[in-house]
C-alpha positions as CSV (number, residue, x, y, z in Angstrom):
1,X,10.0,-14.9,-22.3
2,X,8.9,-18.5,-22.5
3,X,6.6,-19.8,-24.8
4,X,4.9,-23.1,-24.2
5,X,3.9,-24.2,-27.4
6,X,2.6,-22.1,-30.7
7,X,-1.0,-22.3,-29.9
8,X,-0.4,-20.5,-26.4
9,X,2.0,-18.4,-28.4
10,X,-0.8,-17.5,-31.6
11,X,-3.3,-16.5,-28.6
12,X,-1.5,-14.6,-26.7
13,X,-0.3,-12.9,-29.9
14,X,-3.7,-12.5,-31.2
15,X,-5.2,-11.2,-28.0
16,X,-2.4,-8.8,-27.6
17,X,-2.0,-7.2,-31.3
18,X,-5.4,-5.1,-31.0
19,X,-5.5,-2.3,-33.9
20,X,-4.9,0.7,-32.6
21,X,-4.1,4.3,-34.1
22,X,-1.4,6.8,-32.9
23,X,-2.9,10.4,-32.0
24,X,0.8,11.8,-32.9
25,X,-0.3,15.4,-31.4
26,X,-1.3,14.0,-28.2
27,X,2.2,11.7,-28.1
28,X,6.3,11.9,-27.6
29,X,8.9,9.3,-26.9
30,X,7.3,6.6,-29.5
31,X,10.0,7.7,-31.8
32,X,13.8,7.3,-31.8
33,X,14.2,11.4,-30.1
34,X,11.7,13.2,-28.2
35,X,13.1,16.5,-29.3
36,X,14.3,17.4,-32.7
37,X,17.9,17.4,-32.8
38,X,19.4,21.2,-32.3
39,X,16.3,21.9,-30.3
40,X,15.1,21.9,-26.4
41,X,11.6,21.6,-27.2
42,X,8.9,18.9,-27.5
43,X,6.4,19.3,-30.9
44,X,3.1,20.0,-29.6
45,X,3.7,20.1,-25.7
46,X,4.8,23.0,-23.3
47,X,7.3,22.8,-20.7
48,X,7.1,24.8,-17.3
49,X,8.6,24.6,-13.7
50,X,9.6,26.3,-10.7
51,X,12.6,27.5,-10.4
52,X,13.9,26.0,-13.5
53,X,12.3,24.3,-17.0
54,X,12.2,20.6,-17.0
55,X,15.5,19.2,-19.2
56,X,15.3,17.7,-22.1
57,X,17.6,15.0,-23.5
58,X,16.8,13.1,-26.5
59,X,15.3,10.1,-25.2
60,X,13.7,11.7,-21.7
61,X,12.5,14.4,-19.9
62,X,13.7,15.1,-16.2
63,X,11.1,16.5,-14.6
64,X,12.8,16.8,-11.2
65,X,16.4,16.9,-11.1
66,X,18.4,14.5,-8.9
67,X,19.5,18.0,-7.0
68,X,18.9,20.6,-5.5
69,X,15.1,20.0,-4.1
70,X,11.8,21.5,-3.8
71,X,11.6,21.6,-7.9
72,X,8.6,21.2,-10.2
73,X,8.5,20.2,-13.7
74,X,5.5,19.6,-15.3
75,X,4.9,19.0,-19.6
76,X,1.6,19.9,-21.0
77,X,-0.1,18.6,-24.3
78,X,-1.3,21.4,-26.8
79,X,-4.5,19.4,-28.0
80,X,-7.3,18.2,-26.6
81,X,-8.3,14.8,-26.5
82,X,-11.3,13.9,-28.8
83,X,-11.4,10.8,-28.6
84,X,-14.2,8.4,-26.6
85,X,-12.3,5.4,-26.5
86,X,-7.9,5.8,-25.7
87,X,-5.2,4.5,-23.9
88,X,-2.6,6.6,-22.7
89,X,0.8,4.8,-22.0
90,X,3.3,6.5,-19.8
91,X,7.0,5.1,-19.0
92,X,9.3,7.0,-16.2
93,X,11.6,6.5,-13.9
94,X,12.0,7.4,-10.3
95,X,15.7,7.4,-8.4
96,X,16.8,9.2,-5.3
97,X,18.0,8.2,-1.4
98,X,17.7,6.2,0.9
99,X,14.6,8.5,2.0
100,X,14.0,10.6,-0.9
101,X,10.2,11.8,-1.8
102,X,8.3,13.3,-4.1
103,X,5.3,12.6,-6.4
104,X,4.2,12.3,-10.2
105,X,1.3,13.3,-11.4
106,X,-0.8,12.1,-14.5
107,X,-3.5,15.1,-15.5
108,X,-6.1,14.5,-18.2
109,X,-8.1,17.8,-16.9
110,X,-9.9,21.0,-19.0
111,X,-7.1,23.6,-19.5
112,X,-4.7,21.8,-17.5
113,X,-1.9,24.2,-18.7
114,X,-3.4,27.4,-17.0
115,X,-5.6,25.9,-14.0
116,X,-2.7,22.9,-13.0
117,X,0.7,24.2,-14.1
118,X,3.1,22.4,-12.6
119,X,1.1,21.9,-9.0
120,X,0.6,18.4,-7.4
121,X,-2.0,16.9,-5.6
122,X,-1.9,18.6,-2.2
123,X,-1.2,22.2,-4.2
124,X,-3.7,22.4,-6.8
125,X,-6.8,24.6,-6.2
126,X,-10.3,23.8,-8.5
127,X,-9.8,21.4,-11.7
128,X,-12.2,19.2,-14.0
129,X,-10.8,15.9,-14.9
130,X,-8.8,13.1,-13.9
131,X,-5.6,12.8,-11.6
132,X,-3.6,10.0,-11.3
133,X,-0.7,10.1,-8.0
134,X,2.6,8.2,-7.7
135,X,3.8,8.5,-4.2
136,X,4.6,7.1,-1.5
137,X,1.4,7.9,0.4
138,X,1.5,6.6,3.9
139,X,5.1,5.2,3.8
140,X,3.3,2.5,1.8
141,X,6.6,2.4,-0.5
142,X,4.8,3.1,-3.3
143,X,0.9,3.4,-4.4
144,X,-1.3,4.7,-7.7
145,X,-4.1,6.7,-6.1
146,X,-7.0,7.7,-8.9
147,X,-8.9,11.1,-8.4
148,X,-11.6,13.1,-10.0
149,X,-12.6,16.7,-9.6
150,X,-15.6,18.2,-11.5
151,X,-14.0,21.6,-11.0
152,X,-16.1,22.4,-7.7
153,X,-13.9,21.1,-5.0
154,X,-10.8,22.9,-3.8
155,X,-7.8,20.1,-3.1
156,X,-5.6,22.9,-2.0
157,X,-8.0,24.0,1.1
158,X,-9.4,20.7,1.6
159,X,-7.3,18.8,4.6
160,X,-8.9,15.4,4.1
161,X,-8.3,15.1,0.1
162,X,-6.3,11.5,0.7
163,X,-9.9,10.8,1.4
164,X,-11.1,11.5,-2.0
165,X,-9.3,8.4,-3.9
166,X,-11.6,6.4,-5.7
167,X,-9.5,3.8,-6.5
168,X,-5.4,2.9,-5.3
169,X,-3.1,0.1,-5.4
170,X,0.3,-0.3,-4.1
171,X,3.2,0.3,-6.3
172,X,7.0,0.1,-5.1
173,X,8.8,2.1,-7.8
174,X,12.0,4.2,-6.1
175,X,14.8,2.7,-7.2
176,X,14.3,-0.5,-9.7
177,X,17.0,0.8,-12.2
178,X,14.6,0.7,-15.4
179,X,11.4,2.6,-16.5
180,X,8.0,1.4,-15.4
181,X,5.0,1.7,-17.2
182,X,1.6,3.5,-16.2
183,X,-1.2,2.7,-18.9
184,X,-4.7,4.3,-18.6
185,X,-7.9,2.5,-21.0
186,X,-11.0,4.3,-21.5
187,X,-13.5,3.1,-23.5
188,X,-17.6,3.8,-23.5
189,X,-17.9,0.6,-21.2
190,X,-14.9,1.1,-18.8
191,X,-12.0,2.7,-17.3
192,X,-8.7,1.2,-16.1
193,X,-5.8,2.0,-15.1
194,X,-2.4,-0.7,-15.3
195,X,0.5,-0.9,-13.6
196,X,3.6,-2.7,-15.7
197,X,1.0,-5.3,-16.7
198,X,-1.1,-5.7,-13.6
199,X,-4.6,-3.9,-13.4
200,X,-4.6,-1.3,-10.2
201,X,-8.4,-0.8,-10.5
202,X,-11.1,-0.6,-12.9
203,X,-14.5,0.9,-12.8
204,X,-17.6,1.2,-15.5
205,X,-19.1,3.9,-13.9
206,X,-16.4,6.6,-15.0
207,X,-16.5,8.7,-18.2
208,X,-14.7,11.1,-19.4
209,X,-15.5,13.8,-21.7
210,X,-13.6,15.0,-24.7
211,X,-11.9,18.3,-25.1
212,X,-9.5,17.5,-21.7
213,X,-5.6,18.1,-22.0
214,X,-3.2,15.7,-21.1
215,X,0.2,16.6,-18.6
216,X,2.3,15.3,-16.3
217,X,3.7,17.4,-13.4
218,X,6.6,16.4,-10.6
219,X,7.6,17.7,-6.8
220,X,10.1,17.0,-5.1
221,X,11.1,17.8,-1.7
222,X,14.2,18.9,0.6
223,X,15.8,15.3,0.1
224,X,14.4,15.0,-3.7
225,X,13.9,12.4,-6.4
226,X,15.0,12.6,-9.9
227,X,11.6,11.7,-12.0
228,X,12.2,11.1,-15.3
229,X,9.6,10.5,-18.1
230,X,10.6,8.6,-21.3
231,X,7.2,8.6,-23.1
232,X,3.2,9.6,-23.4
233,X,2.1,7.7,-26.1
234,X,-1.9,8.1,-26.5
235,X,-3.5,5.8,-29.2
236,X,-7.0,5.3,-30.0
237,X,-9.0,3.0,-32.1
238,X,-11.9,5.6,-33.2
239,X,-11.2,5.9,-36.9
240,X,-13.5,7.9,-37.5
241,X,-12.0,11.2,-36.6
242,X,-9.5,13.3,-38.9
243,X,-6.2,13.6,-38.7
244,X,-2.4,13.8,-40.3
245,X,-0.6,11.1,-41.1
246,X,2.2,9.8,-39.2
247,X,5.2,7.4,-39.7
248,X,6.4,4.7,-38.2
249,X,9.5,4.4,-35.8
250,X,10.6,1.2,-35.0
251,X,13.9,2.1,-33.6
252,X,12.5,2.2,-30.0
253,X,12.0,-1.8,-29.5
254,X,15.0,-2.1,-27.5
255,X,13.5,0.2,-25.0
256,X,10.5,-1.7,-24.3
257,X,9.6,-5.0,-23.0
258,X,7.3,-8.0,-24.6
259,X,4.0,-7.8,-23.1
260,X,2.6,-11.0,-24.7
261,X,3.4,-13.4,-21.4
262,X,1.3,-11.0,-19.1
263,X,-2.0,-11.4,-20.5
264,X,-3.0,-13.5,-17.7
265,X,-0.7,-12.2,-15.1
266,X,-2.3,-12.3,-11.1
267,X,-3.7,-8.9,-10.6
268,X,-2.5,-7.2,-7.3
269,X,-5.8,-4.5,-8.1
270,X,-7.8,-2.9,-5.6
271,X,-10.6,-2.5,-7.8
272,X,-12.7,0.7,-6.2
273,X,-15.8,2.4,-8.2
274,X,-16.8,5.9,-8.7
275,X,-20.3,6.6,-9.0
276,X,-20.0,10.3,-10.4
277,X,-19.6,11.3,-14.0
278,X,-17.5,14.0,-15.3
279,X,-20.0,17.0,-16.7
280,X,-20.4,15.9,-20.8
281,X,-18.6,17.7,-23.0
282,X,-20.0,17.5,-27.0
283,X,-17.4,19.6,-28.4
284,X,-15.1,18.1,-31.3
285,X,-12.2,19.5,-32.9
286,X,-11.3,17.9,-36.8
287,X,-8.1,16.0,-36.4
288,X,-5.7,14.8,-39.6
289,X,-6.1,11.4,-40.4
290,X,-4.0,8.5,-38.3
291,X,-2.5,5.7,-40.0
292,X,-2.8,2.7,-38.4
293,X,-1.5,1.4,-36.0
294,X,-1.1,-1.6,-33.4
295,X,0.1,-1.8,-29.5
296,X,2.4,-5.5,-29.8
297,X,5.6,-5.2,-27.5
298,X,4.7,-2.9,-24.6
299,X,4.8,0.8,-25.6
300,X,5.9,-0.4,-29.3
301,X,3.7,1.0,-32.2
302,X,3.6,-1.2,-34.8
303,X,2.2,-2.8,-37.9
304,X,-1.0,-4.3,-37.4
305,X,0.6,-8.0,-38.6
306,X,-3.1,-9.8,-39.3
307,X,-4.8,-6.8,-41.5
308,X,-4.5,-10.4,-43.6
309,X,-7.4,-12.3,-41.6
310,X,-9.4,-14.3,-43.8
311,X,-13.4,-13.4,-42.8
312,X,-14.9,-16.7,-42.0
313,X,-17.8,-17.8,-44.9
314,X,-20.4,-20.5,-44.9
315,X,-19.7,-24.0,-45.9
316,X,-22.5,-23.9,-48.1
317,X,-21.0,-20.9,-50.5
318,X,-18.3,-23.2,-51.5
319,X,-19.9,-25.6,-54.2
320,X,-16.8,-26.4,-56.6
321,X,-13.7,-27.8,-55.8
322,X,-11.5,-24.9,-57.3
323,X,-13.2,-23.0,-54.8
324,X,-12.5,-25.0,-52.1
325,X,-9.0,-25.3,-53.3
326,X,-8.7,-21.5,-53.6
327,X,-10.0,-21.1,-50.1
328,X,-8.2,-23.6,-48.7
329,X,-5.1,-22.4,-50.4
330,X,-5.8,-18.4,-48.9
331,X,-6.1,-19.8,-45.2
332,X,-3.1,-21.8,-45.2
333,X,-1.2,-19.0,-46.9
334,X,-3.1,-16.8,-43.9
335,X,-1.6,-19.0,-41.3
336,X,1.5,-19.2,-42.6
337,X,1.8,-15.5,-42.8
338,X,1.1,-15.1,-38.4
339,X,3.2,-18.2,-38.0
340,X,5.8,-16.3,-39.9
341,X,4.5,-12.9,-37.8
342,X,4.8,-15.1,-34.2
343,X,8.4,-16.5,-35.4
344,X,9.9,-12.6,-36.2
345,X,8.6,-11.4,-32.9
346,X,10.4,-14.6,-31.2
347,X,13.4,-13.7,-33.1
348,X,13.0,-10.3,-32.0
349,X,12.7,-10.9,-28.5
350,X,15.6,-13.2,-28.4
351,X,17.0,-10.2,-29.8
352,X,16.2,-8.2,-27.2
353,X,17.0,-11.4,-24.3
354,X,20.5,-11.2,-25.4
355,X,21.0,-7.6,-25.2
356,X,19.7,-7.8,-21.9
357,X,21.6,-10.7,-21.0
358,X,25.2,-8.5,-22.3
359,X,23.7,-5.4,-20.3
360,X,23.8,-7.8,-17.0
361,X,27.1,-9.2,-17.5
362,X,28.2,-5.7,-18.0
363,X,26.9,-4.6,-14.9
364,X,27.6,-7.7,-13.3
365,X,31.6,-7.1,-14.4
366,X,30.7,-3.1,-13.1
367,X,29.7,-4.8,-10.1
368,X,32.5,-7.3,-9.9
369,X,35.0,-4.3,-10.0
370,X,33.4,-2.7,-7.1
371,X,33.7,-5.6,-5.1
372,X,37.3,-6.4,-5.6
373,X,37.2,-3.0,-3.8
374,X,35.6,-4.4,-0.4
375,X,39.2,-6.5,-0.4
376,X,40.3,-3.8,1.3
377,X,38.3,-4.3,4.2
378,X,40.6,-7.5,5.5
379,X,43.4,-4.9,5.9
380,X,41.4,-2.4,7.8
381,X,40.1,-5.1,10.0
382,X,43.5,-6.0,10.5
383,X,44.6,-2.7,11.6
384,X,41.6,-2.5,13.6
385,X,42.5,-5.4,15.4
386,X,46.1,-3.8,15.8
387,X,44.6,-0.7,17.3
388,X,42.1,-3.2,19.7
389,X,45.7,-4.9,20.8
390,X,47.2,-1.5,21.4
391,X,44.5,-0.1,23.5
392,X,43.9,-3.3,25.8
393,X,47.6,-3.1,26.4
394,X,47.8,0.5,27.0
395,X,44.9,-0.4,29.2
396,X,46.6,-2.6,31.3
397,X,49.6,-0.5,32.0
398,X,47.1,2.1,33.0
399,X,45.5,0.3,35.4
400,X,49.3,-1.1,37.1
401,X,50.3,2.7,36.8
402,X,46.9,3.9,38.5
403,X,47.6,0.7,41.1
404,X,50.7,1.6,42.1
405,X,50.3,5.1,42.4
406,X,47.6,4.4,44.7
407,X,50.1,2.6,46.9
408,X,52.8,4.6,47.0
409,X,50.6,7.5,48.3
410,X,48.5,5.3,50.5
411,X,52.3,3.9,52.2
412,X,53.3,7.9,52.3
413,X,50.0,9.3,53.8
414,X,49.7,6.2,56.5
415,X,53.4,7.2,57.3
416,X,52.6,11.1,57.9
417,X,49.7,10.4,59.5
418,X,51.5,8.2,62.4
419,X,54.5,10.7,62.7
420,X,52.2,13.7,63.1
421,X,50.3,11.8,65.6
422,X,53.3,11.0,67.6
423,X,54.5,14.7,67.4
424,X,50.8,16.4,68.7
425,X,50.7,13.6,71.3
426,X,54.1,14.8,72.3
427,X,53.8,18.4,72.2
428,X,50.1,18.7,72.8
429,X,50.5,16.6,76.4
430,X,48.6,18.9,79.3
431,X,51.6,20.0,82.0
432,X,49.6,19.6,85.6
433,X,52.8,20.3,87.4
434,X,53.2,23.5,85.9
435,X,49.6,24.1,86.4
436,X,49.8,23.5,89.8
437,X,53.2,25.4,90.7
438,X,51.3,28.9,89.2
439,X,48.1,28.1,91.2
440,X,49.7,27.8,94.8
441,X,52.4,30.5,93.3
442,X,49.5,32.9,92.7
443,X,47.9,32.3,96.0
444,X,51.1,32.7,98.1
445,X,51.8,35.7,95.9
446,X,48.5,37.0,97.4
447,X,48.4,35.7,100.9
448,X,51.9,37.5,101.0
449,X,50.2,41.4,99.3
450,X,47.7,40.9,101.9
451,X,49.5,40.4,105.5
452,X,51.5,43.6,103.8
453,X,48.8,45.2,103.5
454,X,47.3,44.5,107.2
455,X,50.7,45.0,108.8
456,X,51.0,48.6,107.2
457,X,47.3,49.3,108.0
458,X,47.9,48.3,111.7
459,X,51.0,50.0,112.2
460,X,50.3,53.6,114.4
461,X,50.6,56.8,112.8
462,X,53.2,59.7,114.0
463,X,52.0,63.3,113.9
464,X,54.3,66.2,114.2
């Protein structure tokens, strides 16, 4: 990241490092495993699926294997959010084919255990709450579609519930090698929803009640994607509500990226607004005490590093010069405490710039490796162009063999032809003579059997 100058540095700093304080029941992946070692399961969430549990692995859940298709995986939080003002981070990943699909699904909906499960958008029936939709809706590539249901409307029956969205923007996420990040703000003035930085849309006519459940549920289909889900992390900054305290884990920063340079980012957003509200709900549940907590690096929990800010005071208050010495003296040691704060989390993302930078060259030498591979192809096209001279030549000897052929039996049938010719014309000659000598024969053979006939009729009979 590149910084400008220190005051663009302390501003960006300042507006980024808001208080905030982890809600540890609501929350996995902030620490450095998402299960405890030895064990498959996730502290205060349930797993289900169809055919087969979602995996776990100690930094991710996989949702949707890689193979075979037409799985579900869905995790579900325990607790119920009660909370008026959150945000909810989510990282995953998505990877598959060429034309894999599938969906991910973000739930903050009443007993979304028991009335979602681990259905999608197109299969759930009735719900109350909030869905959020990763897909590629519309062979768009990618979009974040935004839903609400107050538990009266059927999704599964209804054949126009694309129609429903009441806010989208397009999101290409298939295939970008590292986990993207889905963060959802709701406060009693707003919602939003962001998309790796960018806001997707906003509204202030949305509110959600407490008491809701949290889950995220994945389909995929015959040719599937592999979702995978590093981290819900919901933090809020009501203090006000009980709950246990949690520690600190810092030994997730290389997993995250710094947020600071995006704070003013171009916004690819479609806002959209949705004028219904979610039916109140005015049931609370006592939660343990949070410790506090602040949202720096993206996804990072961390020490909120100006709980030292110096509350501004009238000039007039100050009326001797050890106490304009003393005050004086705390503001510079106040600056020189975030100056020292802005310098670590320099140092830390250089840190993290040269780890990235060694990942690169070590896929860049992975890559390099593969490509000493395509050398091969010279030789193939060489023997393809050995099999190209083969053929033409082949070819060619074809077509004289085919030619001469052709000649030899047009030379032999001409030759029959004119000797058979010859013969009928010899043989098959009409005789006249012949023809002749029978004709006169016959009548001379006839003239002669008749004058026998009237000489024997004209001779005189003798009696006795």
């Amino acid at each position: 990241m590149r910084w400008t100058s220190s005051a663009a540095a302390l501003a960006s700093f300042v507006a980024q490092a808001q208080a905030q304080y982890l809600v540890n029941e609501l929350s996995f992946g902030y620490g450095s495993r998402i299960a405890p070692e030895g064990t498959y399961k996730v502290p205060n969430f349930a797993l289900q699926g169809r055919p087969n549990i979602p995996e776990v692995l100690s930094n991710k859940l996989i949702l949707t294997p890689p193979a075979p298709g037409n799985q579900r995986g869905a995790v579900w939080a325990d607790n119920k959010v009660n909370h008026n003002s959150w945000i909810a981070d989510v990282e995953f990943r998505v990877n598959g084919p060429e034309r894999g699909a599938g969906n991910m699904n973000i739930w903050l909906v009443k007993d979304g255990a028991h009335t979602v499960g681990s259905e999608s958008l197109y299969t759930v029936g009735k719900f109350e709450g909030l869905l959020l939709v990763v897909d590629q809706y519309g062979g768009s590539g990618g979009m974040v579609r935004g839903f609400l249901n107050d538990g009266t409307n059927d999704y599964k029956s209804n054949h126009h519930v694309d129609g429903m969205s009441f806010g989208n923007c397009y999101f290409p996420y298939r295939n970008l090698g590292r986990p993207l990040q889905i963060k959802l703000r709701h406060t009693e003035v707003k919602f939003s929803v962001e998309v790796d930085g960018h806001i997707c849309f906003e509204s202030d006519h949305i509110r959600i009640p407490q008491g809701y459940n949290f889950g995220i549920t994945a389909a995929s289909a015959d040719n599937p994607d592999s979702i995978e889900v590093f981290k819900l992390v919901v933090l809020s900054d009501d203090n006000h509500h009980s709950g246990t305290t949690h520690s600190q884990d810092h030994h997730n920063q290389d997993h995250h990226q710094d947020h600071a340079a995006q704070a003013h980012a171009d916004s690819y957003a479609k806002p959209a607004e949705m004028h219904n509200k979610l039916p109140s709900d005015t049931s609370q549940q006592a939660q343990p005490p949070q410790q506090k907590m602040s949202f720096g690096r993206r996804g990072q929990v961390a020490d909120d590093p100006f709980d030292n800010t110096i509350p501004d005071q009238d000039a007039s208050k100050i009326t001797s010069s050890a106490a304009q010495f003393a005050d004086l003296h705390n503001r510079i040691q106040s600056l020189n405490h975030h100056l020292t704060s802005i310098f670590r989390a320099l140092g830390q993302n250089a840190g993290i710039g040269e780890q990235r930078h060694e990942e690169t060259s070590v896929m860049i030498g992975e890559l390099k490796g593969l490509m000493s591979k395509l050398d091969r192809l010279e030789a193939i096209d060489n023997r393809v162009r050995e099999v190209e001279t083969q053929m033409r030549a082949l070819r060619n000897e074809l077509t004289a063999r085919l030619r001469d052929s052709e000649n030899s039996i047009k030379y032999h049938v001409s030759d029959k032809h004119e000797s058979l010719t010859d013969h009928v014309k010899a043989h098959a000659a009409p005789g006249h003579t012949k023809l002749i000598l029978v004709i006169v024969g016959s009548q001379v053979l006839l003239a002669g059997v008749y004058l026998f006939y009237k000489k024997r009729k004209s001779t005189p009979k003798k009696y006795l």
